[in-house]
C-alpha positions as CSV (number, residue, x, y, z in Angstrom):
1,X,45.7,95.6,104.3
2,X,48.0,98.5,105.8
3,X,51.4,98.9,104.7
4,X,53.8,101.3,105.7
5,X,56.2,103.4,103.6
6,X,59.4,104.9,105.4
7,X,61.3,107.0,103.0
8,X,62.2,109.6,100.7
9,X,59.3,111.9,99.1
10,X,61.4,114.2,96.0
11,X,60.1,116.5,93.6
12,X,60.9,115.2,90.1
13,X,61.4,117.0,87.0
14,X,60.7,114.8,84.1
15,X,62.2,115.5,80.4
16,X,61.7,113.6,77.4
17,X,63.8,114.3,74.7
18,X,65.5,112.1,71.7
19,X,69.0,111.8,73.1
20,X,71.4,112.9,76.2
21,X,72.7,116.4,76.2
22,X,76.5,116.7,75.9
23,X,78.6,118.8,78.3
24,X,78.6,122.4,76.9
25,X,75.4,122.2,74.7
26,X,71.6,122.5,74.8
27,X,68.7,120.1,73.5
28,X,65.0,120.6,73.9
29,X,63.0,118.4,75.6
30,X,59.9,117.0,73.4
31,X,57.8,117.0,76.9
32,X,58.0,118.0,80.2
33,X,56.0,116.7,83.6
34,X,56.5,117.4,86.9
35,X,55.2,115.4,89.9
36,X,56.5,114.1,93.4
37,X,58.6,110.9,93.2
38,X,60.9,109.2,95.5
39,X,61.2,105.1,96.6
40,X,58.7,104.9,99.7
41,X,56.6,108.0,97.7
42,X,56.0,106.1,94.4
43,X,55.8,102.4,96.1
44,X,53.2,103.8,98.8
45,X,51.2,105.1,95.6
46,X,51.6,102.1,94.2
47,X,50.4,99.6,96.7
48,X,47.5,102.5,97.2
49,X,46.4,102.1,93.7
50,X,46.6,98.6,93.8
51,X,43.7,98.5,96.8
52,X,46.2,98.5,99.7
53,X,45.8,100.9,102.7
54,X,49.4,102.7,102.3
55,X,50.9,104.7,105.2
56,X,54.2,106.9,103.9
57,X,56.4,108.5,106.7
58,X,58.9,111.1,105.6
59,X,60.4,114.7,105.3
60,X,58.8,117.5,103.6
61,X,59.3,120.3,105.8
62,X,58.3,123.9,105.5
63,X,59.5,125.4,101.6
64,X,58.3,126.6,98.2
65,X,57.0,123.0,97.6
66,X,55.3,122.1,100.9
67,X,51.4,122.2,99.6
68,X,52.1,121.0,96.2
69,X,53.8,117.4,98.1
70,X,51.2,117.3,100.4
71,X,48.2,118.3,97.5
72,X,49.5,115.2,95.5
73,X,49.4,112.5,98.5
74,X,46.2,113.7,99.0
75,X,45.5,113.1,95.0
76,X,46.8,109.8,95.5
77,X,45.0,109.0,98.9
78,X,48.3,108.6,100.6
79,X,48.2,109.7,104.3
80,X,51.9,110.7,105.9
81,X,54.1,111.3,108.5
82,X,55.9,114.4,108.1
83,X,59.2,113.9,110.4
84,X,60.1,117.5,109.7
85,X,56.8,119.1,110.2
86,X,57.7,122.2,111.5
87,X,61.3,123.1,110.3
88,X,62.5,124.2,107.3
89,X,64.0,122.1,105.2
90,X,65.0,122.6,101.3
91,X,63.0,119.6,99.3
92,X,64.4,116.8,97.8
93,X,65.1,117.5,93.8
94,X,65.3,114.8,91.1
95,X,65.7,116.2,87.6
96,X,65.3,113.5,85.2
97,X,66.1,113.3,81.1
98,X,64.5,110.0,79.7
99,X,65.9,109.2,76.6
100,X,62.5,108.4,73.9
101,X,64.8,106.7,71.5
102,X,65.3,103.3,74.3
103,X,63.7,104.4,77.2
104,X,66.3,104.5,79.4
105,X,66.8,107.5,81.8
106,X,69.7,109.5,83.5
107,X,69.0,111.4,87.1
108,X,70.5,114.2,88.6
109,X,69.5,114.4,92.6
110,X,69.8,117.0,95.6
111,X,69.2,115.4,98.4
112,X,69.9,118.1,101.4
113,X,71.5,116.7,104.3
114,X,68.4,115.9,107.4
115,X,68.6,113.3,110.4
116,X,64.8,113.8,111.0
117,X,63.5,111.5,113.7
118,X,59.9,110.2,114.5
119,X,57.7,110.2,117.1
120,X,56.8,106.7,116.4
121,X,54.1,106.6,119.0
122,X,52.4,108.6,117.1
123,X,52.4,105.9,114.5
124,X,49.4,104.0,114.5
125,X,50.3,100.3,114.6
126,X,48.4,97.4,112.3
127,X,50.5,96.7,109.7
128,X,51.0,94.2,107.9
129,X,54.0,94.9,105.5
130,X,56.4,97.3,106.6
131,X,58.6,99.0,103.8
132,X,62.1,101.3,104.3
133,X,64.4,102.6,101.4
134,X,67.1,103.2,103.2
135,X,66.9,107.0,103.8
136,X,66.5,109.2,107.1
137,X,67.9,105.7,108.0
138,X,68.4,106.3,111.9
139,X,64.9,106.6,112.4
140,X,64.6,104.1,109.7
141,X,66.5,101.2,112.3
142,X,64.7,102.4,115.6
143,X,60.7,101.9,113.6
144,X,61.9,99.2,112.1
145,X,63.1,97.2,115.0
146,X,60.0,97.9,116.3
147,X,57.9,96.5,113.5
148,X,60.1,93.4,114.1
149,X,59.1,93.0,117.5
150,X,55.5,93.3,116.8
151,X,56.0,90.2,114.1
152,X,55.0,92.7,110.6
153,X,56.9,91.6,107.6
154,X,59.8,94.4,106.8
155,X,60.6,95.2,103.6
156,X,64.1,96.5,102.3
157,X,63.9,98.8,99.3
158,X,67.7,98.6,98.0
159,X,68.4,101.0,95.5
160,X,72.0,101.9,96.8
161,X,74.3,101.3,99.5
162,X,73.8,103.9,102.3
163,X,76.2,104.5,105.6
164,X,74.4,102.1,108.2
165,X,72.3,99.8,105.6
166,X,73.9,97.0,107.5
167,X,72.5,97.8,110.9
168,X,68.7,98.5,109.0
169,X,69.3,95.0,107.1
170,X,69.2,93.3,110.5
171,X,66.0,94.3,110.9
172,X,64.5,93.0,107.1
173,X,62.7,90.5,106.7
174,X,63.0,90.3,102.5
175,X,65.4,92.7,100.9
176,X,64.2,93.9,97.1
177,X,68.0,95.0,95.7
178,X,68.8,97.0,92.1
179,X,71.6,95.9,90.0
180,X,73.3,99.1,91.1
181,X,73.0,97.6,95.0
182,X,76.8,96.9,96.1
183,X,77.8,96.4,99.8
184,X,81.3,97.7,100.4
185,X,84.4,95.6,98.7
186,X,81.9,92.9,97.1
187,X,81.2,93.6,93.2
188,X,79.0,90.4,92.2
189,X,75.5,89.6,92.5
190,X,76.2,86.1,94.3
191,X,78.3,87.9,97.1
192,X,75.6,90.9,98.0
193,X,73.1,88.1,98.2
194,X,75.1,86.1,100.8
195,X,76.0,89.6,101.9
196,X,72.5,90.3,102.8
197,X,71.2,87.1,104.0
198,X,74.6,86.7,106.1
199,X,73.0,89.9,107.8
200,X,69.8,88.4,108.9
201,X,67.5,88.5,105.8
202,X,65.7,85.4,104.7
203,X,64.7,86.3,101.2
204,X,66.9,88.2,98.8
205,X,65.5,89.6,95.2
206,X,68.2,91.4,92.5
207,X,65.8,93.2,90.3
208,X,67.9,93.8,87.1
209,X,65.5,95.7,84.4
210,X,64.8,93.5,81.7
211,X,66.7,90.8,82.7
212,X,65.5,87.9,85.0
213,X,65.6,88.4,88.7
214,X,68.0,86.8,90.5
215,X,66.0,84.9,93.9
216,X,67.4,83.6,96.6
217,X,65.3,82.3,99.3
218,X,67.9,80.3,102.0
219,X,68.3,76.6,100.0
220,X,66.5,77.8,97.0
221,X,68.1,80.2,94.0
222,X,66.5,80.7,90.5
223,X,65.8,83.4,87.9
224,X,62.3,84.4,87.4
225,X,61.9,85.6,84.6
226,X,60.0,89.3,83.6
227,X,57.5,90.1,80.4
228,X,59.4,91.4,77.9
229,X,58.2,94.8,76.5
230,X,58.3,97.5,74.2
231,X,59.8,100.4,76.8
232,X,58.7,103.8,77.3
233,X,60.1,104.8,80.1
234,X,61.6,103.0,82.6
235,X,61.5,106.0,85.4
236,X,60.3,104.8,88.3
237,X,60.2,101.3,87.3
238,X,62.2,100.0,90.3
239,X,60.1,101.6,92.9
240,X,56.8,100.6,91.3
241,X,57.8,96.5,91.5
242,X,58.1,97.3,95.6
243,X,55.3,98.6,96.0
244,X,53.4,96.2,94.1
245,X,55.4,93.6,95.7
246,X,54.3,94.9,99.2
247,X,50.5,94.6,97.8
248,X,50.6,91.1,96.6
249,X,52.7,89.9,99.2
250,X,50.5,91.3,102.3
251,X,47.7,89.7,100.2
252,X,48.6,86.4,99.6
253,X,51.8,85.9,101.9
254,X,53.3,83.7,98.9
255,X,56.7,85.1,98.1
256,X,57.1,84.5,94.6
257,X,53.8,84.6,93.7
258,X,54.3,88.2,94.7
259,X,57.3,88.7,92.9
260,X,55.5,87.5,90.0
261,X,53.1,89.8,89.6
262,X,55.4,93.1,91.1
263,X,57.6,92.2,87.8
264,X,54.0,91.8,85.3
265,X,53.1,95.7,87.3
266,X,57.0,97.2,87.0
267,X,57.1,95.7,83.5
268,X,53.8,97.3,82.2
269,X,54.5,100.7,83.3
270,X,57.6,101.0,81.6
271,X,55.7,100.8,78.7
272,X,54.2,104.7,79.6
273,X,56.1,107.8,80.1
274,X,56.2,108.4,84.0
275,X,56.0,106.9,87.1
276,X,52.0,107.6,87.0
277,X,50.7,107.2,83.3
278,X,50.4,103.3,83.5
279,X,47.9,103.9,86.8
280,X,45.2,105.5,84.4
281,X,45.8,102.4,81.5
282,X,45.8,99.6,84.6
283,X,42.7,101.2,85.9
284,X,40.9,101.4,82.6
């Protein structure tokens, strides 16, 4: 099964300390890890761990960090696209602070300003499941009308609204939204669902951590429910339920099926520090 990932690749740095720093002060951190991150990065992992044949496209560029990123796909047996190849281009930084005491975690991005574009025939067709996150989003629209011509299931990755979602959207096939997901001038879960099926989509998921997902699937709406857990760590959590959503979906073609077991994943690896721990645990 070949999926593709077309998104954002950062480098994170991870601290784990017993509480948030106030302004003016200093803590220290009771662990550090660094490690490439991003939504397309960590679901393309993902659904590579989980036995999927994962394609990432995205923007690396030529900088202090270039062989570490592209050392760390290879770790992960992730083969990529760089849309910025040959031009230099400052990486994408996440610095994270995970709270131990509840798991919860607080992110600080730079994410440099890039239109990259790809040469998408250069972009070996076969997919099955097609996934975007909503960055480098003109090329974004142009592959991902394409994949919609040639009848592979798209994926939406919704982690925030973005100048020109709407046109990508039109283009999705199933739409995967955080609770932090708000179209312009709507501010309730029921609107950005019509929102986003009004715009084409025919399934619409509102992941909201612990809390049951909100489905929508044209005539049908329910809550599915997700394991409840002792949490870790919930870094990365959001990106590993699409990924693993992409796996069992491609696999089995049944929608909530899918869901189903993206939430059991997503769930279990908030129960390990990282966005990679729970890989090593799930494996064993």
């Amino acid at each position: 099964m070949r999926g593709l990932f077309w998104g954002l690749t950062t480098i994170d740095l991870h601290f784990l300390a017993d509480h948030y720093p106030e302004e003016s002060s200093k803590i220290k951190a009771d662990k550090f890890e660094s490690y490439i991150g991003g939504p397309a990065t960590n679901a393309a992992i993902t659904y590579r761990h989980l036995g999927g044949n994962a394609q990432l496209v995205t923007a690396i560029g030529k900088n202090n960090f270039t062989q570490t990123i592209h050392e760390q796909l290879k770790t992960f047996s992730v083969p990529f696209v760089d849309m910025l190849k040959e031009v230099r281009f400052e990486p994408v930084f996440a610095s994270v602070i995970t709270n131990t005491t509840n798991g919860k975690r607080t992110i600080v991005s730079y994410l440099p300003k890039s239109n990259p574009s790809a040469d998408i025939t250069a972009i070996n067709d076969g997919y099955s499941i097609a996934m975007f996150d909503g960055f480098y989003i003109d090329s974004a629209i142009e592959y991902a009308r394409l994949c919609k011509s040639l009848g592979i299931t798209t994926i939406f990755d919704g982690g925030s609204w973005k100048n020109k979602t709407d046109k990508l959207l039109k283009y999705m096939d199933i739409a995967i939204c955080s609770d932090d997901f708000f179209p312009p001038n709507i501010s309730n879960y029921d609107e950005v669902a019509d929102y986003v099926l009004q715009q084409g989509v025919q399934k619409v998921v509102i992941s909201r951590g612990a809390k049951p997902m909100i489905v929508n699937e044209g005539e049908v709406n329910l809550l599915l429910e997700v394991p409840k857990i002792e949490v870790a760590d919930t870094m990365g959590a959001g990106d590993i339920l699409i990924g693993a959503f992409c796996f069992f979906y491609a696999q089995s073609n049944n929608f909530l099926f899918a869901l189903e077991k993206a939430g059991q994943i997503a769930s279990y690896s908030c129960r390990f520090h990282g966005p990679r721990q729970w890989m090593q645990q799930h494996k064993d």
